[in-house]
Structure formats: structure tokens, C-alpha cells
PyMOL CGO cylinders between C-alpha atoms (Angstrom):
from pymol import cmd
from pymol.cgo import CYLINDER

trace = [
    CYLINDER, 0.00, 0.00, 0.00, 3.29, 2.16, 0.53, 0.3, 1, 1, 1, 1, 1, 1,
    CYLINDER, 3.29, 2.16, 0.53, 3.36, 2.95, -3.54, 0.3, 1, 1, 1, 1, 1, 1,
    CYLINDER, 3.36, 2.95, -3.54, -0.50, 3.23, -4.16, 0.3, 1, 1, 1, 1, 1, 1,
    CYLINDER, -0.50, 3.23, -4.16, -2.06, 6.16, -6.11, 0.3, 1, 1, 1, 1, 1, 1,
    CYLINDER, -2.06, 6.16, -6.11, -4.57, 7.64, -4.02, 0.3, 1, 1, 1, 1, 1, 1,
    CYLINDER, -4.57, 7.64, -4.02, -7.72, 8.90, -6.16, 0.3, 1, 1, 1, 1, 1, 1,
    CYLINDER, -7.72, 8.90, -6.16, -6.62, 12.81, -4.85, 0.3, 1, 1, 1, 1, 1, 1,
    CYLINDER, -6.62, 12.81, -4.85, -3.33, 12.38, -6.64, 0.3, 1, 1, 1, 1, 1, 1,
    CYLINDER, -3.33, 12.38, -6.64, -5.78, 11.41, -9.42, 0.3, 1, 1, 1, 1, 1, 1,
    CYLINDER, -5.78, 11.41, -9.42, -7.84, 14.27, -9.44, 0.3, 1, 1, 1, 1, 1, 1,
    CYLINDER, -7.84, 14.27, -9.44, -4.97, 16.82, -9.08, 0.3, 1, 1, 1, 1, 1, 1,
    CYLINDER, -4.97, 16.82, -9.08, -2.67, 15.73, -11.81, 0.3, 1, 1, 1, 1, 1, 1,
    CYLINDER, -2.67, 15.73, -11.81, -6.19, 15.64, -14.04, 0.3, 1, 1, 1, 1, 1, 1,
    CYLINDER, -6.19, 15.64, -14.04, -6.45, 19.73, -13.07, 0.3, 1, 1, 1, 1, 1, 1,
    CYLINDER, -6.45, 19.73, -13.07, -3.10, 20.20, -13.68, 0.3, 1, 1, 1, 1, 1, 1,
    CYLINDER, -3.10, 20.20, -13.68, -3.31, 18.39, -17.19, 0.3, 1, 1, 1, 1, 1, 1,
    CYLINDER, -3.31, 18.39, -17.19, -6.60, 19.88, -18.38, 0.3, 1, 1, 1, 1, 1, 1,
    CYLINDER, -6.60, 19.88, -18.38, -4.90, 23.62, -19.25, 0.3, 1, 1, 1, 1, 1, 1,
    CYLINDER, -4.90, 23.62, -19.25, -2.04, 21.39, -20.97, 0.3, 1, 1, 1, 1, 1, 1,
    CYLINDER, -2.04, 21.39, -20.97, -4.82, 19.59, -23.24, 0.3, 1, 1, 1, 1, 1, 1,
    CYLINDER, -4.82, 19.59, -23.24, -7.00, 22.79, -23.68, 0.3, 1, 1, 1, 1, 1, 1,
    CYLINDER, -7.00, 22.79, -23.68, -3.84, 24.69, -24.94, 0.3, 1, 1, 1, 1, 1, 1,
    CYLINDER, -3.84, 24.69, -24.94, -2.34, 21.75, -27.73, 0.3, 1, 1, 1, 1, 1, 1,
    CYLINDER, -2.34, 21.75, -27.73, 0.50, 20.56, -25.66, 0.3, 1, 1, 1, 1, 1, 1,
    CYLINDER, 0.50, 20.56, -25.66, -1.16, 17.48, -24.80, 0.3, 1, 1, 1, 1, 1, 1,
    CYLINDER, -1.16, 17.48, -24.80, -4.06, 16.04, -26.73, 0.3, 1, 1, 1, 1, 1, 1,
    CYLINDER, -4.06, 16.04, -26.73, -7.40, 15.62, -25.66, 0.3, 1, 1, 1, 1, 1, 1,
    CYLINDER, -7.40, 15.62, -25.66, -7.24, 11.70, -26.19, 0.3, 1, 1, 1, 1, 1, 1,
    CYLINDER, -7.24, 11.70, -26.19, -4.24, 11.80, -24.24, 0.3, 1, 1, 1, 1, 1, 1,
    CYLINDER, -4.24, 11.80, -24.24, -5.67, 13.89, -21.59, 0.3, 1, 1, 1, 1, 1, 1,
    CYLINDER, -5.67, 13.89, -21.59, -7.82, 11.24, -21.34, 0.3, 1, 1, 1, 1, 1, 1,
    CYLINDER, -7.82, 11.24, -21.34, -5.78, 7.97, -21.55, 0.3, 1, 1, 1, 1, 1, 1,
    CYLINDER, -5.78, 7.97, -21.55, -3.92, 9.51, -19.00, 0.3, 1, 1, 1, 1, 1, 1,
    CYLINDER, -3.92, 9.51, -19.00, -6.56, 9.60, -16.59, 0.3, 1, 1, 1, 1, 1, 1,
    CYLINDER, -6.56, 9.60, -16.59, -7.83, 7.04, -17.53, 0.3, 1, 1, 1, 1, 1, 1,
    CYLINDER, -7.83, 7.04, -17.53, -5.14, 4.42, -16.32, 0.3, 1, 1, 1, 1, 1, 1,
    CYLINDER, -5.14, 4.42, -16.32, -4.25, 6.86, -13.39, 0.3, 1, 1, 1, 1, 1, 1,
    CYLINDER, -4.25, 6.86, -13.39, -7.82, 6.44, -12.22, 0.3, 1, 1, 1, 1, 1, 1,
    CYLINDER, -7.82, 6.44, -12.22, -7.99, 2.64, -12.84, 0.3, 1, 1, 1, 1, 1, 1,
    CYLINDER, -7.99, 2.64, -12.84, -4.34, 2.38, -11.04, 0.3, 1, 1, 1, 1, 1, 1,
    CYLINDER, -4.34, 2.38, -11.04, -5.46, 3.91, -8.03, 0.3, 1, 1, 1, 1, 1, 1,
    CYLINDER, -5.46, 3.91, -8.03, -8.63, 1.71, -7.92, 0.3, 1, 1, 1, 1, 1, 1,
    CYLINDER, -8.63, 1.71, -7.92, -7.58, -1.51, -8.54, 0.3, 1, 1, 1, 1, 1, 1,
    CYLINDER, -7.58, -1.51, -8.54, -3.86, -1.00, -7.92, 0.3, 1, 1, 1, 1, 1, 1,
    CYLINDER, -3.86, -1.00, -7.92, -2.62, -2.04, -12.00, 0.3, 1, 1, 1, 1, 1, 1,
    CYLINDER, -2.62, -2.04, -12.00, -3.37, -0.23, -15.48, 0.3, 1, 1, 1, 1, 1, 1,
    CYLINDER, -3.37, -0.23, -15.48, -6.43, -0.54, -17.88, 0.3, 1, 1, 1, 1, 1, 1,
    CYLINDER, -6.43, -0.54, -17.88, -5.79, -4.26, -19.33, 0.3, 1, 1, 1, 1, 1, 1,
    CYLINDER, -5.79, -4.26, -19.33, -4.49, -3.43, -22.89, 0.3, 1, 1, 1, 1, 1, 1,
    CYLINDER, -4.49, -3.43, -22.89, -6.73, -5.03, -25.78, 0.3, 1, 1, 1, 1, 1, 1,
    CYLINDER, -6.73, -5.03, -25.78, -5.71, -5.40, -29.21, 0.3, 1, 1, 1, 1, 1, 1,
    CYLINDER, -5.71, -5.40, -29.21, -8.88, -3.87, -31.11, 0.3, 1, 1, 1, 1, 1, 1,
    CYLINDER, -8.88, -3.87, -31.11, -10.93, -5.30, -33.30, 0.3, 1, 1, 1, 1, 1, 1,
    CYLINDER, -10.93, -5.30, -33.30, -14.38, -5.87, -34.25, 0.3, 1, 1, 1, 1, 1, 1,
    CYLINDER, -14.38, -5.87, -34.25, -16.66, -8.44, -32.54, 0.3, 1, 1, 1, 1, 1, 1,
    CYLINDER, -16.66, -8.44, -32.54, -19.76, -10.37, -33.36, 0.3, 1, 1, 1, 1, 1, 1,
    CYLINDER, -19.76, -10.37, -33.36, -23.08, -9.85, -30.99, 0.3, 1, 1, 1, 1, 1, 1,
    CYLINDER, -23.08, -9.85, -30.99, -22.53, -13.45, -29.46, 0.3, 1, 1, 1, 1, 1, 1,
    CYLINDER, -22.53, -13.45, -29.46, -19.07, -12.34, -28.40, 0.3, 1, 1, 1, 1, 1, 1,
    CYLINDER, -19.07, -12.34, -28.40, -20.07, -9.02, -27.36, 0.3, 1, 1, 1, 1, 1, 1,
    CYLINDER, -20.07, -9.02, -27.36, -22.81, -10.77, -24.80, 0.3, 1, 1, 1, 1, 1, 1,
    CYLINDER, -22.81, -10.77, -24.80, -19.82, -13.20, -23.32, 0.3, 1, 1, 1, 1, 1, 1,
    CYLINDER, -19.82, -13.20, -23.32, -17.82, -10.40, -22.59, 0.3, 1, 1, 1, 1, 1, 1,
    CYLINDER, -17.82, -10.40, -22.59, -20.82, -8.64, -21.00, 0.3, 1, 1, 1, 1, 1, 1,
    CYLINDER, -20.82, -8.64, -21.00, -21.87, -11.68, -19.17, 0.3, 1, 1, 1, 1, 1, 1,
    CYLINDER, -21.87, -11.68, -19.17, -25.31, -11.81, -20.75, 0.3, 1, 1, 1, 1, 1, 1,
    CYLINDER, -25.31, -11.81, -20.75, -27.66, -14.19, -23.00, 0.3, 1, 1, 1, 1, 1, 1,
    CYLINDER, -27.66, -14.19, -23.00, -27.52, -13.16, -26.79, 0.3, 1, 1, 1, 1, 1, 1,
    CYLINDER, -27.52, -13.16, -26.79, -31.35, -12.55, -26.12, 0.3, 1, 1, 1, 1, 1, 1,
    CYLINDER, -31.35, -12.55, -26.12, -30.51, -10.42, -23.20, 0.3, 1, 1, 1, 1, 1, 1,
    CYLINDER, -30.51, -10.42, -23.20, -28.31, -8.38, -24.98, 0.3, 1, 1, 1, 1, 1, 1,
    CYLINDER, -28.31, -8.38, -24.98, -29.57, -8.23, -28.46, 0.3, 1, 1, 1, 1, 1, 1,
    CYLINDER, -29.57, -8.23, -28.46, -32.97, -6.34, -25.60, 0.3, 1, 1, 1, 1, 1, 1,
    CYLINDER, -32.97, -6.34, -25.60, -30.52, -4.01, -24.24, 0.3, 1, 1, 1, 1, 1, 1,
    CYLINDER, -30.52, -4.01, -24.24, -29.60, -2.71, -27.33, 0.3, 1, 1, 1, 1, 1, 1,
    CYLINDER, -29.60, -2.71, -27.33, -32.73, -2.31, -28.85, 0.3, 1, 1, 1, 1, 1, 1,
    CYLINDER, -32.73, -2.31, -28.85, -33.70, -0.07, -25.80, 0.3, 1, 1, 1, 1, 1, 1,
    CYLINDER, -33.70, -0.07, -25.80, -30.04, 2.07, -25.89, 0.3, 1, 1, 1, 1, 1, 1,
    CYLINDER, -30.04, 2.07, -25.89, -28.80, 1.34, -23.13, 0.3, 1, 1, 1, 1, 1, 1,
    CYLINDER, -28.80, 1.34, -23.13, -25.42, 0.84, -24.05, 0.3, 1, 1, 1, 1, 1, 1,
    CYLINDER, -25.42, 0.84, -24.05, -23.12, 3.41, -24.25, 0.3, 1, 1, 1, 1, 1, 1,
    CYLINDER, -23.12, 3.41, -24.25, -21.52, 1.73, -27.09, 0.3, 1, 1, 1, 1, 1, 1,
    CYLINDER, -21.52, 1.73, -27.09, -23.12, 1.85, -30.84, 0.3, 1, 1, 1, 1, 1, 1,
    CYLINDER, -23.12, 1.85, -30.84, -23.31, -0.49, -33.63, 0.3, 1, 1, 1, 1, 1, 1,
    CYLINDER, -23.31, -0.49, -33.63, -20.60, -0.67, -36.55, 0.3, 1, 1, 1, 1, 1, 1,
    CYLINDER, -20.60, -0.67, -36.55, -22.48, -2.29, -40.17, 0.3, 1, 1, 1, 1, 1, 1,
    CYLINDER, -22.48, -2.29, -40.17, -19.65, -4.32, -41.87, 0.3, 1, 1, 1, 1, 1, 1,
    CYLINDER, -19.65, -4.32, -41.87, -22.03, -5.06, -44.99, 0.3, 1, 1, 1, 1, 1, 1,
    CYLINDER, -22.03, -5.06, -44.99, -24.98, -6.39, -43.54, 0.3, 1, 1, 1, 1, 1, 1,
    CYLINDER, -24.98, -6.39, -43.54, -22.99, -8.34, -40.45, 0.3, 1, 1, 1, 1, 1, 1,
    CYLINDER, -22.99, -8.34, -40.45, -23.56, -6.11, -37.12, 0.3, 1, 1, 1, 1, 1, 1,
    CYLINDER, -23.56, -6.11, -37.12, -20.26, -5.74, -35.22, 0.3, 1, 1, 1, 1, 1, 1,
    CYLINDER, -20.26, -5.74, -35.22, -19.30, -4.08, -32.04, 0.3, 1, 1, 1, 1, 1, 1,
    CYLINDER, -19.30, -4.08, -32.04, -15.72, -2.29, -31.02, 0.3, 1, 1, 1, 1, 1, 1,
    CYLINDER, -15.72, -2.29, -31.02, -14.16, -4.85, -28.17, 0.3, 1, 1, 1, 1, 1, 1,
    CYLINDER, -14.16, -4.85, -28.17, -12.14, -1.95, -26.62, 0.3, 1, 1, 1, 1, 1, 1,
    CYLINDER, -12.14, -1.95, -26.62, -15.82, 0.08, -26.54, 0.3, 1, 1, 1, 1, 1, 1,
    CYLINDER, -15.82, 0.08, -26.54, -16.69, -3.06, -24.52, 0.3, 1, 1, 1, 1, 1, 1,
    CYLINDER, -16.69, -3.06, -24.52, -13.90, -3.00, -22.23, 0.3, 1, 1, 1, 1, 1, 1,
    CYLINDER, -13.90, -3.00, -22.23, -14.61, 0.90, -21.21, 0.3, 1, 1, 1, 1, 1, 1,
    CYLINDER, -14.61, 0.90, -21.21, -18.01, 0.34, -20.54, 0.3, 1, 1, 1, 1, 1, 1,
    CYLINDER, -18.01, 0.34, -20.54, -17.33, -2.38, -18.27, 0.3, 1, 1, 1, 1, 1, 1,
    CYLINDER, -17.33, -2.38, -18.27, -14.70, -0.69, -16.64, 0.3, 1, 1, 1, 1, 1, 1,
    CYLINDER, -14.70, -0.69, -16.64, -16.49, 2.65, -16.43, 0.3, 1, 1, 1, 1, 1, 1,
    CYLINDER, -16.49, 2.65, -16.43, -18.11, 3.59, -13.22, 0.3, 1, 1, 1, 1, 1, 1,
    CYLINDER, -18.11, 3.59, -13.22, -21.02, 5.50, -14.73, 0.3, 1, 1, 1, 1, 1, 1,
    CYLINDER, -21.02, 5.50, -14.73, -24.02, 4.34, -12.90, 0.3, 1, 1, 1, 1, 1, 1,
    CYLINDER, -24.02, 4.34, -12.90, -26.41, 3.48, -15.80, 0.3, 1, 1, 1, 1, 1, 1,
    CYLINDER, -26.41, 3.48, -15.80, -30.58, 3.25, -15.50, 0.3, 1, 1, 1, 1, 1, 1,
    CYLINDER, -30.58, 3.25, -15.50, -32.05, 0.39, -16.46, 0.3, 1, 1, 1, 1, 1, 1,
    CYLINDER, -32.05, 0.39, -16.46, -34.03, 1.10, -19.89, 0.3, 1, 1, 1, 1, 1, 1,
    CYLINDER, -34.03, 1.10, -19.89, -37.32, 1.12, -18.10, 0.3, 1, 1, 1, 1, 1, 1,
    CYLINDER, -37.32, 1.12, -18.10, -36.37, 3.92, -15.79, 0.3, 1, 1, 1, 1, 1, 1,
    CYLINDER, -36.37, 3.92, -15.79, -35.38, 5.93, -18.54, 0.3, 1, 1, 1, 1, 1, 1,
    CYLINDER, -35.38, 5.93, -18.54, -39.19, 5.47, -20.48, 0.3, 1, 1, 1, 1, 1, 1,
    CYLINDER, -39.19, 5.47, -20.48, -40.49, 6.70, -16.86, 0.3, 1, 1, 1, 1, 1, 1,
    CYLINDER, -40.49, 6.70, -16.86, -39.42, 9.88, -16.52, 0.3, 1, 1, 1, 1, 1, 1,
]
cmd.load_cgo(trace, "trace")
């Protein structure tokens, strides 16, 4: 615990990057990556797993989600993924590393029938 990140660190270096990003020294993506794996470090103590992109079938896009095809192929019908569609053709196909974020995110999402509700 003597070398952890504490999520304070986190939040200061992210202030002290932002002007960097804003003014073209730093991109915004890598503004972002940045914080990104700072913020993951000092949760779970190691860096965003890296995944070698590429496009994924809805089957494989429910494993890695944990869900039935069924369950997933109703999800996406009613938005709640972050994540969108990419048509190869006619063959529906999903970015893995899009995956990966979402599950790794710590956005608290509604479930779609919360969101017809309101």
C-alpha cells in the first residue's frame, strides 16, 4: 500500500493536465488515456488491461458482457449501451475496446425502463 495512487493524486494531476490539453501541448485523447489508467491504477492497484482492437460479433459481445444473446440483443434495442453499432455489410459488429470501457467505467447506468419513466 506504501506505492498506491490515491484517487486525490488522481484528481490533481487531471487539473493540472486539463490547461495542458485545452492549450495543444497534450491532446485531448491523451488527456484522457492519461486519466484514464491513473484512475484505474489507483482503484484496482494495475493499469487498464491493454486489448488489441478489433471488431466483434453480438454473441461475443454478450460473453464479454456476461449476458444471454437474447438479453443483450434487448438491451440494445432499448439504448442502453453506451456503445453503438458498426455495419460491416450487412454483419452487425461491435468495437471490443468500446466493450472494455463500458465495463470498466463507473457510470451508474438506469435500467431502460427507468429511462421510459421519466
Amino acid at each position: 500500500m506504501e506505492n498506491m495512487i490515491r484517487l486525490k493524486s488522481v484528481n490533481l494531476i487531471a487539473k493540472l493536465l486539463h490547461p495542458l490539453a485545452e492549450n495543444g501541448v497534450l491532446s485531448i485523447p491523451e488527456e484522457r488515456e492519461i486519466i484514464a489508467q491513473l484512475r484505474n491504477l489507483a482503484k484496482n492497484g494495475e493499469p487498464i488491461p491493454e486489448v488489441l482492437p478489433k471488431l466483434i460479433g453480438q454473441p461475443e459481445a454478450a460473453e464479454m458482457l456476461g449476458l444471454s444473446l437474447a438479453n443483450f440483443k434487448k438491451l440494445e434495442r432499448s439504448e442502453y449501451f453506451p456503445f453503438r453499432r458498426k455495419m460491416i455489410g450487412t454483419s452487425v459488429r461491435y468495437r471490443n475496446t468500446d466493450i472494455v470501457k463500458f465495463v470498466l467505467s463507473e457510470d451508474s447506468l438506469e435500467s431502460p425502463e427507468s429511462k421510459t419513466k421519466e
